[in-house]
SENULO-59373 format. One line per 2 residues: number of its first residue (from 0); their letters; for each residue x, y, z of N, C-alpha, C, O. Coordinates in steps of 0.1 Angstrom, whole numbers, always signed. Example, Ala and Ser with C-alpha at 12.3 -4.5 7.8 and 13.67 -1.06 7.14 Angstrom:
<sites>
0> as> +132 -57 +78 +123 -45 +78 +132 -33 +78 +142 -33 +85 ~ +128 -22 +71 +137 -11 +71 +129 +0 +79 +134 +11 +80
</sites>
This chain:
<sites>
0> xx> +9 -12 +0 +0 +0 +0 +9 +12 +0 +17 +15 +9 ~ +6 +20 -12 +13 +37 -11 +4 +45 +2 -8 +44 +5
2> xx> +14 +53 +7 +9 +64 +15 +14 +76 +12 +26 +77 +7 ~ +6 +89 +13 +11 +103 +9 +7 +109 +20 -2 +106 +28
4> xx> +20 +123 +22 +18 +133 +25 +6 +144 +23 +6 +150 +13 ~ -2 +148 +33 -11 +158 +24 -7 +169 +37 -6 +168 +49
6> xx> -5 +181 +29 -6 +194 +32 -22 +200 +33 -33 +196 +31 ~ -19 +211 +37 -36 +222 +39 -35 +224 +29 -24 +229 +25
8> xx> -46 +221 +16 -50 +226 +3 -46 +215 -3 -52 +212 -13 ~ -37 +207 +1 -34 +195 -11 -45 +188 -16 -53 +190 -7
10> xx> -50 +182 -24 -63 +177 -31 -57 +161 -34 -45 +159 -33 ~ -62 +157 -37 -60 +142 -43 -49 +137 -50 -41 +128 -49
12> xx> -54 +150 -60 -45 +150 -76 -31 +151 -68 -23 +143 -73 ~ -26 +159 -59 -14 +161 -55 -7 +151 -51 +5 +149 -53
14> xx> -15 +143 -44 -7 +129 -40 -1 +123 -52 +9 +117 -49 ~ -4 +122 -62 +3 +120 -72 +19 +122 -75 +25 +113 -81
16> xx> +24 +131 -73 +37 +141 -69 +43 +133 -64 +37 +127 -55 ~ +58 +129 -69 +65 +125 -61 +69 +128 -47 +71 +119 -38
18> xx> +71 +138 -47 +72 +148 -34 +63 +145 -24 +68 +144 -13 ~ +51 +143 -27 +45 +136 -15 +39 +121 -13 +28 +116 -10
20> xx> +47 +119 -14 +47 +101 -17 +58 +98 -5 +71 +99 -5 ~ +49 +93 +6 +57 +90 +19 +62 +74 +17 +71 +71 +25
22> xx> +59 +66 +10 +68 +54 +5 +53 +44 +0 +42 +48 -4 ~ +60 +26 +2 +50 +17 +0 +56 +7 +10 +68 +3 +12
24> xx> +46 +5 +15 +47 -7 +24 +44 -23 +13 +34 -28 +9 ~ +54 -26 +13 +51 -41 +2 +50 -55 +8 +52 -66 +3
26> xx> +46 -53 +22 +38 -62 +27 +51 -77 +29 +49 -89 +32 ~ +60 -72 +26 +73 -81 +31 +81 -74 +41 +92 -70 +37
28> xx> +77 -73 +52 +83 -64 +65 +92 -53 +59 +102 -51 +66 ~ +90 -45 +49 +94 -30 +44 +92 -21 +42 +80 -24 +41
30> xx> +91 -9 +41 +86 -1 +43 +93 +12 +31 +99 +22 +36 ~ +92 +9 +19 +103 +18 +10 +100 +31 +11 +90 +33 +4
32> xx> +104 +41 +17 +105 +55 +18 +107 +66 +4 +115 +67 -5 ~ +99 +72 +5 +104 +81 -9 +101 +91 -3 +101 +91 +9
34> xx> +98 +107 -13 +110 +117 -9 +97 +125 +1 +102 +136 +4 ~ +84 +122 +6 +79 +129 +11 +80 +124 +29 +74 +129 +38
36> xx> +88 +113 +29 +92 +109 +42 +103 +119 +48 +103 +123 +60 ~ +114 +122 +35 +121 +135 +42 +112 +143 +43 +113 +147 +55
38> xx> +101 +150 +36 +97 +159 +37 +92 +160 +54 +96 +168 +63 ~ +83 +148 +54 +80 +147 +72 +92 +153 +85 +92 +163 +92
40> xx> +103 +141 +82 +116 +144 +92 +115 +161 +88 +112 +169 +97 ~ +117 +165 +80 +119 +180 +77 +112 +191 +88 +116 +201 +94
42> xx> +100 +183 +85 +92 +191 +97 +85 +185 +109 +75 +189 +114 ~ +91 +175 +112 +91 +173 +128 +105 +185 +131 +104 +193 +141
44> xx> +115 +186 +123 +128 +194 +129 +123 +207 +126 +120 +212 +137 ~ +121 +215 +116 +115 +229 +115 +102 +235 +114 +99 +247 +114
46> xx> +96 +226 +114 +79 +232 +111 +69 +221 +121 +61 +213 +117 ~ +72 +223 +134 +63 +209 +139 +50 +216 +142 +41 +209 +139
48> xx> +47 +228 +146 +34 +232 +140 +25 +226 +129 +13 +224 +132 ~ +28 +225 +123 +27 +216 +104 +20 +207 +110 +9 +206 +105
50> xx> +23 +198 +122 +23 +188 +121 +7 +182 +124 +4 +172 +118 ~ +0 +187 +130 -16 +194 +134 -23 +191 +123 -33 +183 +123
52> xx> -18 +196 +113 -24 +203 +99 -23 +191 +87 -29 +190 +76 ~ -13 +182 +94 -11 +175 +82 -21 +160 +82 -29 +156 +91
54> xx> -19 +152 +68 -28 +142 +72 -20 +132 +63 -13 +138 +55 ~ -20 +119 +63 -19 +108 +56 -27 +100 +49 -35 +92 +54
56> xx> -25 +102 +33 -36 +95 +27 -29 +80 +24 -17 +80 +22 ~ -35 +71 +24 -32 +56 +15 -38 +58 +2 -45 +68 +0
58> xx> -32 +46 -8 -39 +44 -20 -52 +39 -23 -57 +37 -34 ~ -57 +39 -9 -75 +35 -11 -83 +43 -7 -95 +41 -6
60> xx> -74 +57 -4 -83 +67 +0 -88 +72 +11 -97 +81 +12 ~ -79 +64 +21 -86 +66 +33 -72 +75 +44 -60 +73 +43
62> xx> -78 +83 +53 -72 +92 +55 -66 +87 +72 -72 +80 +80 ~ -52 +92 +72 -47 +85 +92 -40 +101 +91 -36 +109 +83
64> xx> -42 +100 +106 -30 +107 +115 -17 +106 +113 -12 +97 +107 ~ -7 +118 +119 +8 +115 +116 +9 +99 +126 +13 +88 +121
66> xx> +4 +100 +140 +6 +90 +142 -1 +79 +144 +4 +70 +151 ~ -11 +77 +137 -15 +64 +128 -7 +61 +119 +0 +50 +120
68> xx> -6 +67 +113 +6 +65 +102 +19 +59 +106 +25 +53 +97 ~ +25 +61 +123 +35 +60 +121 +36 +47 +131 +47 +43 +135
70> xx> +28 +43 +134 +17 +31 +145 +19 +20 +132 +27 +10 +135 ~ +13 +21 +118 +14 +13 +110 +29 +8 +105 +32 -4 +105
72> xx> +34 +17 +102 +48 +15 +98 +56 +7 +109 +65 +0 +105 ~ +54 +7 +125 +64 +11 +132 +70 -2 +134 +78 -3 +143
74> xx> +68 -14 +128 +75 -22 +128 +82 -30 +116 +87 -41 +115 ~ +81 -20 +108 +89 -21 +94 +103 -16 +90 +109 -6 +92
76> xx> +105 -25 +84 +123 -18 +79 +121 -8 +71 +114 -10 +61 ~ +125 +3 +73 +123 +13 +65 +135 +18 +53 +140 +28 +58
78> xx> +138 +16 +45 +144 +12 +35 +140 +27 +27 +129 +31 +25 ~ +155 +34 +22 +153 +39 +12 +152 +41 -4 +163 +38 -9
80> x> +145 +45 -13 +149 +41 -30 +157 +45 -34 +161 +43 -46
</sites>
């Protein structure tokens, strides 16, 4: 399953963007990271305000918290592309 980053105003269509494409979980204890996972670390370190505001979509549409999101992952090797 893909997960994205969504910002305030981001819409659907945006998840599309590599940029916010927090990785895919491939269901073999991994967790492949792409570039909207830095974006995250980015702003736990400079913008943790952000962090309120922000949301996690999956590829089925359905919407988690930063820390749902990170509840789901948190026993996955996190592996970068």
């Amino acid at each position: 399953m893909k997960y994205f980053i969504m910002m305030p105003g981001d819409t659907a269509e945006s998840a599309l963007y590599e940029s916010n494409e927090l990785g895919e979980d491939t269901g073999f204890g991994v967790f492949w990271a792409g570039q909207g996972l830095s974006a995250l670390m980015k702003m736990v370190d400079f913008e943790p305000e952000m962090l309120t505001q922000t949301k996690i979509l999956d590829d089925k549409k359905k919407y988690y918290t930063i820390t749902e999101f990170l509840d789901k992952i948190r026993k996955l090797k996190v592996k970068l592309n």
